[in-house]
N, C-alpha and C positions, 0 to 999 in steps of 0.2 A: 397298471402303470409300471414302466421299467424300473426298478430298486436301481438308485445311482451309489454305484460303492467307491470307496473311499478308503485306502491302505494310507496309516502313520507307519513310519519306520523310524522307529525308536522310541520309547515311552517313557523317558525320564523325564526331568521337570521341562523341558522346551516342549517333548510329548504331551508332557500334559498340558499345557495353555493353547496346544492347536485342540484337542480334546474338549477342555472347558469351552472354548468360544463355540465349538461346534456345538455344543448340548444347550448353552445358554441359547441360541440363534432357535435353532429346532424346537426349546418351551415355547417361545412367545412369535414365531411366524409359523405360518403355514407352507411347508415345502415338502415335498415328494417324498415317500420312503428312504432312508440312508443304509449302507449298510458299511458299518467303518471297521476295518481288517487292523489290528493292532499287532507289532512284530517285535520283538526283544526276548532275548532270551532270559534277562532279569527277572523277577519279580516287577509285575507292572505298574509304573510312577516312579522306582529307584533308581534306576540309571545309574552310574557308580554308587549312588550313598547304598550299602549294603546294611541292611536292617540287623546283620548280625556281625557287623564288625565290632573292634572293641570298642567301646566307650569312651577312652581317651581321646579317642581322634576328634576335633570337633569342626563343629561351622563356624567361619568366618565374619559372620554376620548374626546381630543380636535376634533375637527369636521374636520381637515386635515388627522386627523391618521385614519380614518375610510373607510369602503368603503367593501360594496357586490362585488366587481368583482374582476377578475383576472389580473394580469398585467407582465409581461415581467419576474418580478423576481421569481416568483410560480412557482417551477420546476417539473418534470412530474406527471404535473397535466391537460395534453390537452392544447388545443387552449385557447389563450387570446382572452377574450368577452370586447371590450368597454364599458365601462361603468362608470357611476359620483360617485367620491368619495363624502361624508353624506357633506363637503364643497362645496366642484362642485355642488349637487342637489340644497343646500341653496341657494346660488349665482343665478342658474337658476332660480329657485322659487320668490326669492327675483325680480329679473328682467321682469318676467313672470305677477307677480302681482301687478309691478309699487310701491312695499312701497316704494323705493327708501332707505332700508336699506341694508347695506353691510355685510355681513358675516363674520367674523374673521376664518382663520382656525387653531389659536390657540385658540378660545372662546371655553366656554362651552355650546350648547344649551340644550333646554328640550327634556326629553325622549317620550315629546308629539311628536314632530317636528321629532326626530330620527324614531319613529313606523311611522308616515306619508312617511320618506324615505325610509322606508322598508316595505312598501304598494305600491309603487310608482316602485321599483325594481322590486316585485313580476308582478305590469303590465305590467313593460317593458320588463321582459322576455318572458312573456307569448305572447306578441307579437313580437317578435323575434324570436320566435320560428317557423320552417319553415314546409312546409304543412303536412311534412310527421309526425308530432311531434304535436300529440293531448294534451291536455292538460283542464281537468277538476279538478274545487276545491269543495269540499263536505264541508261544513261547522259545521262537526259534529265530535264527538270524537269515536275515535275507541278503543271498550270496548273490543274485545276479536279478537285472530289470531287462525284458526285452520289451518292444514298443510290437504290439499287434493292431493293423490297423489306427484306432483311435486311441487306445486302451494299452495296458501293461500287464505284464504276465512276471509279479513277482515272484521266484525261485529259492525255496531255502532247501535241507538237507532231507526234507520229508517229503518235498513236494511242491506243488503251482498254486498261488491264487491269482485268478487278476482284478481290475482295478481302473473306471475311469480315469481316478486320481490317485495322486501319490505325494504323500510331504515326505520330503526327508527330515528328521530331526535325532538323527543318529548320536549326537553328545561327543564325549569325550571316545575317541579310539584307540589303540595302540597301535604303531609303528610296526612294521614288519618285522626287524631287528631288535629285540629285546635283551638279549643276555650274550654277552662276550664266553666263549667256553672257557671254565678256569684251567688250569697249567697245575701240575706237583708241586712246583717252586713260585708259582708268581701268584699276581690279586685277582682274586677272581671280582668281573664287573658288574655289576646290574643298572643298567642302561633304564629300565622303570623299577620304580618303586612301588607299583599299584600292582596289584591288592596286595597290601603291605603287611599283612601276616605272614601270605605264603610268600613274596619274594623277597625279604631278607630274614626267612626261618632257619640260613645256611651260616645265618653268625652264632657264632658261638661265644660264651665269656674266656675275657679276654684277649680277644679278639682287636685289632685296630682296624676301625673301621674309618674310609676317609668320605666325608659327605660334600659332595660340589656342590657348591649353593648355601645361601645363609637366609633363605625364605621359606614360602609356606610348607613346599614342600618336605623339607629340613625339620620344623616344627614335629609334623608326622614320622618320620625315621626315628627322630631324638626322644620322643614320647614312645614310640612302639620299641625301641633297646630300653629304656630305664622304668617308665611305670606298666610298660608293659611285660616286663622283665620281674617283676614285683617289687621295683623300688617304690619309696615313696617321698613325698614332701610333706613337710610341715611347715608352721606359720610361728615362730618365734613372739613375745611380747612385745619385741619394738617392731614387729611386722615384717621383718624379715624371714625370706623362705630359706631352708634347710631340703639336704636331700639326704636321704638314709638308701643305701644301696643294698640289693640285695646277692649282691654275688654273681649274679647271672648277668652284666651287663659286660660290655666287650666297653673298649676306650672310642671315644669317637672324637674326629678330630676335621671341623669344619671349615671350608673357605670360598672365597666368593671373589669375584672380580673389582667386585669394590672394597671388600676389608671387612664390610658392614653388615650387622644385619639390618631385617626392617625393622622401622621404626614400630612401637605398637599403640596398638587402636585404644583411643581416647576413651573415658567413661564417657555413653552417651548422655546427653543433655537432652536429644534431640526426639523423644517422644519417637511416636512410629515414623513419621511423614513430614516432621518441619527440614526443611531444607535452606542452606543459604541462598538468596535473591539476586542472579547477577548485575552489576553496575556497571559492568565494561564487556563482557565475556556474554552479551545477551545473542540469543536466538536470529533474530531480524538481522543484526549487523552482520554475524557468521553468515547467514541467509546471502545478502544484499554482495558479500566480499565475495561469495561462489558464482553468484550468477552473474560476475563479471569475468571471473577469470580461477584458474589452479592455484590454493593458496600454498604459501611457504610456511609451515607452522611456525616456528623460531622468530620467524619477522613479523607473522601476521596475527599468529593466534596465540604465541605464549606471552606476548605484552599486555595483551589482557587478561589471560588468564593473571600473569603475574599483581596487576593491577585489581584485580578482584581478592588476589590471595591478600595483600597490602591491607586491603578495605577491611576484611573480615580480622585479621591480624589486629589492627588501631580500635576498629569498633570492641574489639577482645580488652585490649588495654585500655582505654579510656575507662570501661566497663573497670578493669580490678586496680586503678587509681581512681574512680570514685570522683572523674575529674568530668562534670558535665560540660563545662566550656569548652574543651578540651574536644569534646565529641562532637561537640555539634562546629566547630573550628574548623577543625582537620577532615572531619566525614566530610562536610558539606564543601570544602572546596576541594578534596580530594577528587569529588565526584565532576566535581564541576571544571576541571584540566583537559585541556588536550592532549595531555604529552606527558608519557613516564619522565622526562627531565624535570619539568612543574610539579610533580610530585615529588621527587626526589626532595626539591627544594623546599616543598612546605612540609614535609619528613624530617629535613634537618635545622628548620625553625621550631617548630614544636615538640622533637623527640629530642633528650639524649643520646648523646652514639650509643650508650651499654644498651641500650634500651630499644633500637632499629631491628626490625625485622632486615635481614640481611640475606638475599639469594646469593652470594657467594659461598657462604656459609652453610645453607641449606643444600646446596647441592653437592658442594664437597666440605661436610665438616672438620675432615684431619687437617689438624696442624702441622706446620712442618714437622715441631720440634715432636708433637707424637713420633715422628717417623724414625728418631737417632738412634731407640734401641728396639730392640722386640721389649725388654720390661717398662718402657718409655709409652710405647703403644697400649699395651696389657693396661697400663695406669688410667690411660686417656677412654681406652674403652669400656673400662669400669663407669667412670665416670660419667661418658657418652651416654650408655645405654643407662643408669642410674638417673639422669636428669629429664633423658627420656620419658621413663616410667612417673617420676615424680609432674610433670606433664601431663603426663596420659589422665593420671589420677584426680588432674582439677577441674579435667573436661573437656569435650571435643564445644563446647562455646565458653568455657571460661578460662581455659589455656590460650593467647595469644597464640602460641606457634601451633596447638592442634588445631585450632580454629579457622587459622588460613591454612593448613593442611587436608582439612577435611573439605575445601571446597574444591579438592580438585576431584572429590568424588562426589559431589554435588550435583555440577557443572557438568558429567558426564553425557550428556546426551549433547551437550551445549558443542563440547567437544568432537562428539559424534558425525554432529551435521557440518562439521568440517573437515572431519577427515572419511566416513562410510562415502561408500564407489566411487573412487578416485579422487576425493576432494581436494589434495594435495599433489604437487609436484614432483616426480618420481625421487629425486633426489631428498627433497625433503621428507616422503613418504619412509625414505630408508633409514634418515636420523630418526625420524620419530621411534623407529621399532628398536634401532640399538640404543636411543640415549637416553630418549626420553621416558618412551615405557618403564626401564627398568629405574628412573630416578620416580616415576608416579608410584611403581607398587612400592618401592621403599619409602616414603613420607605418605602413602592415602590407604595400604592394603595391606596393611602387616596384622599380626595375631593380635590373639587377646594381651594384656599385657602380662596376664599371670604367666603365658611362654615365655614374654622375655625376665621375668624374676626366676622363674625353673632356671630360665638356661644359665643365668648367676649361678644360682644355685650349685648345677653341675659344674661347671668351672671350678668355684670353691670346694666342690665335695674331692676332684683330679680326675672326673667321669669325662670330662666335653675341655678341648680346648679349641678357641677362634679367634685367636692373638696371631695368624700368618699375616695380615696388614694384605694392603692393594695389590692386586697382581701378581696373588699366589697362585700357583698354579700345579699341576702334575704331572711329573717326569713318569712318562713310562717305560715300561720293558719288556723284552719277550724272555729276557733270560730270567730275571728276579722277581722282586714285590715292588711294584709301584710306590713311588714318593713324593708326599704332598711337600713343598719348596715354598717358601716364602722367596719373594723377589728382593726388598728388603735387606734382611738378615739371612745372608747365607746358613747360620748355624742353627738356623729354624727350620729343620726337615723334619719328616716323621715318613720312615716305610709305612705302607696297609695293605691289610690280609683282602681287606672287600674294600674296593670302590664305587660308591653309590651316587650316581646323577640325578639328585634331588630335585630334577625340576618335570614339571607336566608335560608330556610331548606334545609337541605344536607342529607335527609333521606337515609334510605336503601330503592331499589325499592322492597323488600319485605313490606315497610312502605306505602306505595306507595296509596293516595287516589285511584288513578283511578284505574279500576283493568286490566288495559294489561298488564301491566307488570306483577302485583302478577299471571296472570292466564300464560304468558309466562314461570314463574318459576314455576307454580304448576304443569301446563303442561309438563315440561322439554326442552320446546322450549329453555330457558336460565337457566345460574344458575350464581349466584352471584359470584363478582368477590374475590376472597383470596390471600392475599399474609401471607404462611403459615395458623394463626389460624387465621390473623388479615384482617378483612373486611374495610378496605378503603370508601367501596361505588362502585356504579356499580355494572353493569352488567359484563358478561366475555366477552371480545372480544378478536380475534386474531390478527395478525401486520397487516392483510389486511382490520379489521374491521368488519369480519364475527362472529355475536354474538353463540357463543360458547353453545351445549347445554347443558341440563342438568349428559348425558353421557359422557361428555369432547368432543366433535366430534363440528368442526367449521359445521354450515350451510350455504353453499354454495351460497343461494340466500335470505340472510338475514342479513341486515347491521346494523348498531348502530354509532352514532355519537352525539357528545355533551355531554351533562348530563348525559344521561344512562351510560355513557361511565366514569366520575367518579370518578377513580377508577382505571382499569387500565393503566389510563391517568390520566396526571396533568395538572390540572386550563383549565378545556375544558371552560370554562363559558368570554373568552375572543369574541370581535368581531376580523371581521377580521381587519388588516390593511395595509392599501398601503406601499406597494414598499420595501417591508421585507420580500418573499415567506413566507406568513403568512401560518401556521399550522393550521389554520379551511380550504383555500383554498386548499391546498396542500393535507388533510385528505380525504377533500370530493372528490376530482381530483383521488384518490386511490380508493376512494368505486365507483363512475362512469366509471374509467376506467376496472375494475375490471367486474361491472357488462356487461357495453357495449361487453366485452372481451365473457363471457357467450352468449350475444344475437349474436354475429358474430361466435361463434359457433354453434350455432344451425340452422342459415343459410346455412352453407360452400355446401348445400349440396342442397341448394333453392338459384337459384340467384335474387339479389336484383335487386328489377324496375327501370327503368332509372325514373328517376324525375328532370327533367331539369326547375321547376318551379323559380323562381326568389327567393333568401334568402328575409325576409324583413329586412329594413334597418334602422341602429341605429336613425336616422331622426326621422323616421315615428313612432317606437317603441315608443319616448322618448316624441314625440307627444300624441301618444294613450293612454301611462299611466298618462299625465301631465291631461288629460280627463278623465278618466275611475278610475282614484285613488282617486278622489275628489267626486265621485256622489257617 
């Protein structure tokens, strides 16, 4: 019988959930030999998390909510694969190696430690995988795809494999354009920050460094100059953090379009998998709105979302007044209105003003009067980001304001099915991505909160300042050093030696360093995704995931997932998590079933050999990789 093979192109964690569904499928049916071509030059399962970055840098997301495998709630997406959630591995690990420390799985760890658990997955699948399911990993990048006959003939710098099929799941890529050449006299630029050891190892102490952005990426810069520089923090008696410097850090001096950083992520309450329940923002009405017509998000989708955050917000506060009348009062006709004006109104029957959850406020919290001085601001943003934290610290369900904060990351799929392939109206497609994205990651995707007490910290030590206020921006030069300008306060400048564009490139894959993909588009194997004249990003995929080609004709045996992806899809760049039918499991369980579906076609007509050899066993697997991931 002909081996049907099977090339991944890119093995980081999207790689690895088309991998998992394939091996899970392959234990428990009976289908034809496989032989699956794996391509990255990484270390395979890491995809950026680099196993040997520094430790400071961490994951976004608590070490319970995480997790490569499948689980009971992923719905058709095939067979459930056993497997340890990124806490469960820790725990093992932990145990394995005698430190006799304990894991938290509401901690944050490093994204050193998370790429080791996604090296570790990548083993254990691969042993798991049972005899009829080959499995080779090429450690190389695959620079071009030609179409032969049926099949593909992937190209890297050593050589050809081909390939009935092909998923793309290439991850995060860099931009063709990386670094600005520095000048004798002026700022030298660094356009990415990744991999942030070697690209800003050209600061030196003392240095002024200016950081665009007041986000994740930010986070990572400001950690890799001070504690990776060998400063340190400590934790005072009344809980306050201190930062002790050690001489090697240069000044860094942060700003952002909004003034703000993000907000930071609440202590979870929320165990691995409990979620909030939507009341307004439900599935079927998103559903039911599409398939009449292009919605406008602003008018169609953020009134319920808003109304969902309201709900979660009062249920929060009835809850810390203790007020049972209260709750069952206002929840229950909340839900039961048609109209944000009817809520409004039994909002201000049963709340206090001090006491209203208020979206003006939320979306822009500066006061005027913050804005009169630059030390007027400094005062407000102390205070800001301190009340913040004090917030953070009572819990993403027993803080009123994180509580309807956090459902907007909830709600995310909810979201999803109203704006993934075209769901919206071009124009509105375009506010979403200037106005609204950046007001979600600031109130639902910000750090730990111990980032935002550090970045205190630095502030008070004279290391970081991020008192430019809205609208600061950067004056450049070809003759001199570049200068960060408060819009504001004119006498808020600061020259800088390096200026660093702290945010993750979201390039067009026409931008695209590497050239598979420009050569896919130039080829007409793909063509960028549009909604009307407006490019989002991505590539074009169809609802099955078949990257669409240059002629508008889906390709049959040619998949896309993750980043490439864009685009037609929103916020592919999540991992997966436990016990949510998380939408990377579920995505990739559509493109494996999909393809398997293909390869049991082309059998029907060739019967399959008995292979009664034994599966092997989670035991042994979880053995082989805990060996085989570490040499």
């Amino acid at each position: 019988m002909r081996v049907a093979r099977i090339a991944i192109v890119g093995m980081g964690p999207r790689g690895l959930t088309v991998l998992e569904r394939l091996v899970a499928n392959h234990r428990t049916q009976k289908f034809g030999p496989v032989h699956i071509d794996i391509f990255d030059p990484n270390p395979p399962g890491t995809g950026c998390h680099d196993p040997d970055q520094a430790g400071h840098l961490l994951v976004n997301t608590v070490s319970g909510q995480i997790t490569q495998f499948s689980d009971s709630t992923v719905l058709n997406a095939g067979p459930v694969l056993k497997g340890p959630s990124f806490h469960e591995w820790l725990t093992a690990e932990d145990a394995r190696n005698g430190t006799g420390e304990h894991s938290n799985p509401d901690g944050y760890y490093s994204r050193a430690a998370f790429g080791r658990y996604l090296h570790w997955c990548y083993h254990y699948l691969v042993a798991l995988a049972p005899a009829n399911c080959k499995i080779t990993c090429f450690r190389d990048e695959v620079l071009s795809m030609d179409r032969v006959d049926e099949s593909w003939v992937l190209r890297t710098a050593k050589g050809s494999v081909w390939a009935d099929f092909v998923v793309l799941t290439t991850g995060h890529t860099k931009a063709a354009a990386r670094r600005a050449p520095p000048t004798s006299v002026g700022t030298l630029v660094i356009d990415d920050p990744y991999p942030i050891r070697e690209q800003i190892a050209c600061v030196s102490p003392g240095m002024t460094v200016g950081i665009e952005g007041l986000g994740l990426t930010t986070m990572d810069v400001i950690a890799e100059l001070t504690v990776g520089r060998g400063g340190r923090f400590h934790v005072d008696a009344s809980g306050r953090r201190h930062y002790t410097a050690s001489g090697r850090e240069p000044h860094l001096v942060a700003y952002s379009r909004s003034g703000l950083p993000l907000t930071a992520r609440a202590r979870n309450q929320k165990g691995v998998s409990t979620q909030y329940r939507a009341r307004f923002l439900k599935l079927d009405v998103v559903r039911a709105m599409r398939a009449q017509r292009k919605l406008d998000f602003a008018n169609d989708i953020l009134p319920l979302l808003w109304a969902d955050m309201q709900y979660a917000y009062y249920e929060a506060y009835a809850r810390l007044k203790r007020d049972t009348l209260l709750s069952v009062l206002l929840l229950n006709q909340l839900v039961a209105t048609d109209s944000s004006a009817q809520r409004d109104e039994m909002v201000r029957q049963y709340i206090p003003p001090e006491d209203r959850f208020d979206w003006a406020t939320l979306y822009d919290p500066i006061p005027a009067q913050a804005l009169r001085s630059g030390p007027a601001f400094d005062a407000w943003l102390r205070q800001h980001i301190e009340g913040d934290l004090a917030e953070a610290t009572k819990g993403n369900v027993d803080s009123p304001v994180k509580a309807a904060c956090d459902v907007v990351r909830d709600l995310r799929d909810n979201l999803r099915a109203a704006i993934d392939f075209g769901g919206l109206t071009e124009q509105s497609h375009r506010w979403l991505m200037a106005e609204f994205v950046p007001f979600m990651n600031r109130i639902a995707v910000g750090p730990p909160a111990s980032r935002m007490a550090e970045l205190l910290a630095l502030v008070d030590a004279g290391i970081a300042e991020i008192g430019f206020g809205p609208a600061a921006h950067c004056v450049k030069s070809t003759q001199g050093r570049w200068k960060i300008v408060s819009a504001h306060w004119p006498e808020r400048r600061k020259p800088v030696d390096v200026h660093v564009k702290a945010r993750v490139s979201m390039h067009s894959p026409a931008d695209d360093a590497s050239p598979l993909l420009r050569g896919l588009l130039s080829d007409g194997f793909a063509r960028l995704f549009a909604n009307g004249e407006f490019h989002p990003g991505g590539i074009e995929v169809d609802r099955n995931f078949n990257v669409v080609s240059g002629a508008g004709a889906p390709i049959a045996n040619l998949w896309a997932l993750g980043i490439p992806t864009e685009g037609p899809k929103f916020y592919t760049f999540v991992v997966p998590r436990t016990g949510v039918n998380s939408t990377a499991l579920v995505d990739a369980g559509r493109v494996v079933l999909d393809l398997l579906g293909h390869i049991g076609r082309r059998q029907t007509h060739a019967p399959v050999e008995r292979d009664d050899a034994p599966v092997p066993t989670t035991e042994y697997a979880s053995a082989f990789a805990s060996m085989y991931a570490t040499l």
